[in-house]
Structure formats: structure tokens, C-alpha cells
C-alpha positions, -999 to +999 in steps of 0.1 A: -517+572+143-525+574+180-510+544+185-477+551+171-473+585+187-476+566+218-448+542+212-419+541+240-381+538+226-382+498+233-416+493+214-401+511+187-367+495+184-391+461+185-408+476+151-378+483+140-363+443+144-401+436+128-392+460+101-356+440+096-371+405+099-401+417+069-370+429+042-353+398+047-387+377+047-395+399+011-357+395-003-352+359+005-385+347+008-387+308+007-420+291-003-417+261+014-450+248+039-426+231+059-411+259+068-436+279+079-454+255+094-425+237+113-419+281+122-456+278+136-451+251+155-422+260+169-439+296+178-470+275+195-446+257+217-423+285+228-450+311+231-475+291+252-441+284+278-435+322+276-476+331+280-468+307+313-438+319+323-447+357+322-485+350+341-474+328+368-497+306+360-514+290+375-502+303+411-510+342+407-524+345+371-520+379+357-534+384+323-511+401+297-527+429+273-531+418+236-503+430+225-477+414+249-498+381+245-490+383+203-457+389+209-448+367+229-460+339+199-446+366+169-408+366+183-406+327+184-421+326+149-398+351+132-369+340+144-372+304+138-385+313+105-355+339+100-331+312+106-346+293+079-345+318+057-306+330+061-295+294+060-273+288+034-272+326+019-234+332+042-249+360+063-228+376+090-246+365+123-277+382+114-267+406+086-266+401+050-234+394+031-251+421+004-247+457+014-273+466-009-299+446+015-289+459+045-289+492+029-324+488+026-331+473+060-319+502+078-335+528+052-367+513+061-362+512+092-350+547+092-379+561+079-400+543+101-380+561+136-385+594+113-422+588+109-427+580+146-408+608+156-430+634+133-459+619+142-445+627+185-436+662+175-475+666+155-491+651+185-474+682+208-492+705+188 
């Protein structure tokens, strides 16, 4: 809980692209290895360039907390995976052609800004 009340507006918009990315991961959900695992690879690759490119390495190496670290190997992964997954279903850059679905995305996501923000206002007490 602690964590979340701490959460700046840019963390939280990041959940909330997270929270996006896991509807249309459970909605069009594709159970092909080779996707996943090409997704992987692709996260490995990009996320040990960003790893370097963020710690100067190996010049002035700054260590990144655990968080920063994970992200910078999530981001690659969903959205290689994410374009995987839309391809083919006509989606509107990144949005659904289903209002329903994105009706849902933005509920959840919603709910999720509400949450945080409740949680912000219960910590001031």
C-alpha cells in the first residue's frame, strides 16, 4: 500500500500503459512460444542496450534501483509482444477497433487512478 501511495503522476500513468497492455494481453491473448519467446528475446537485447545506455557504462557506472532496472527489460517486452498480439485484429494505432474493449481498458485503468488517489488522501490522515 505504501508503495502505491507514494507513486508520482509519471509512475502512475506507466501502471496505467501496464494496466492497458494486461486487457489486451487477457482479450487477445495468443498462445504461441514463439511469440513470447521471440518478445523475450527481443526484451534481453533492447533492455541490456538501455541498462548501458542509462549507466554510462562502463565510463561512470551508476547503478539503477530495481525498479528502473525491470523496466527498462518490461517496456521492450510488452511492446514487442503487444505488436504481436494486435496484428491482424485492424486496431487503430494502438486502440481496439471494439469499443467494448477499450471501454474496459480505461475502466480499469480508471479505477486503478481512483484507488491510488484514495489510498494518497488515507495516507494524509
Amino acid at each position: 500500500m505504501k508503495y502505491f501511495q507514494q507513486l508520482c503522476l509519471g509512475q502512475q500513468l506507466l501502471w496505467g500503459y501496464f494496466i492497458w497492455y494486461l486487457v489486451i494481453v487477457f482479450l487477445y491473448f495468443d498462445p504461441s512460444p514463439r511469440l513470447w519467446f521471440s518478445s523475450l528475446g527481443i526484451a534481453i537485447i533492447v533492455g541490456t542496450a538501455l541498462v548501458i545506455s542509462t549507466t554510462c557504462w562502463p565510463v561512470n557506472f551508476k547503478t539503477l534501483d530495481q525498479w528502473q532496472t525491470m523496466r527498462l527489460f518490461l517496456i521492450p517486452f510488452c511492446v514487442s509482444s503487444y505488436a504481436s498480439l494486435i496484428k491482424g485484429h485492424h486496431f487503430i494505432l494502438i486502440f481496439p477497433p471494439v469499443i467494448k474493449t477499450n471501454a474496459i481498458a480505461l475502466i480499469a485503468i480508471t479505477i486503478f487512478f481512483l484507488l491510488v488517489y484514495l489510498l494518497k488522501k488515507y495516507k494524509q490522515y
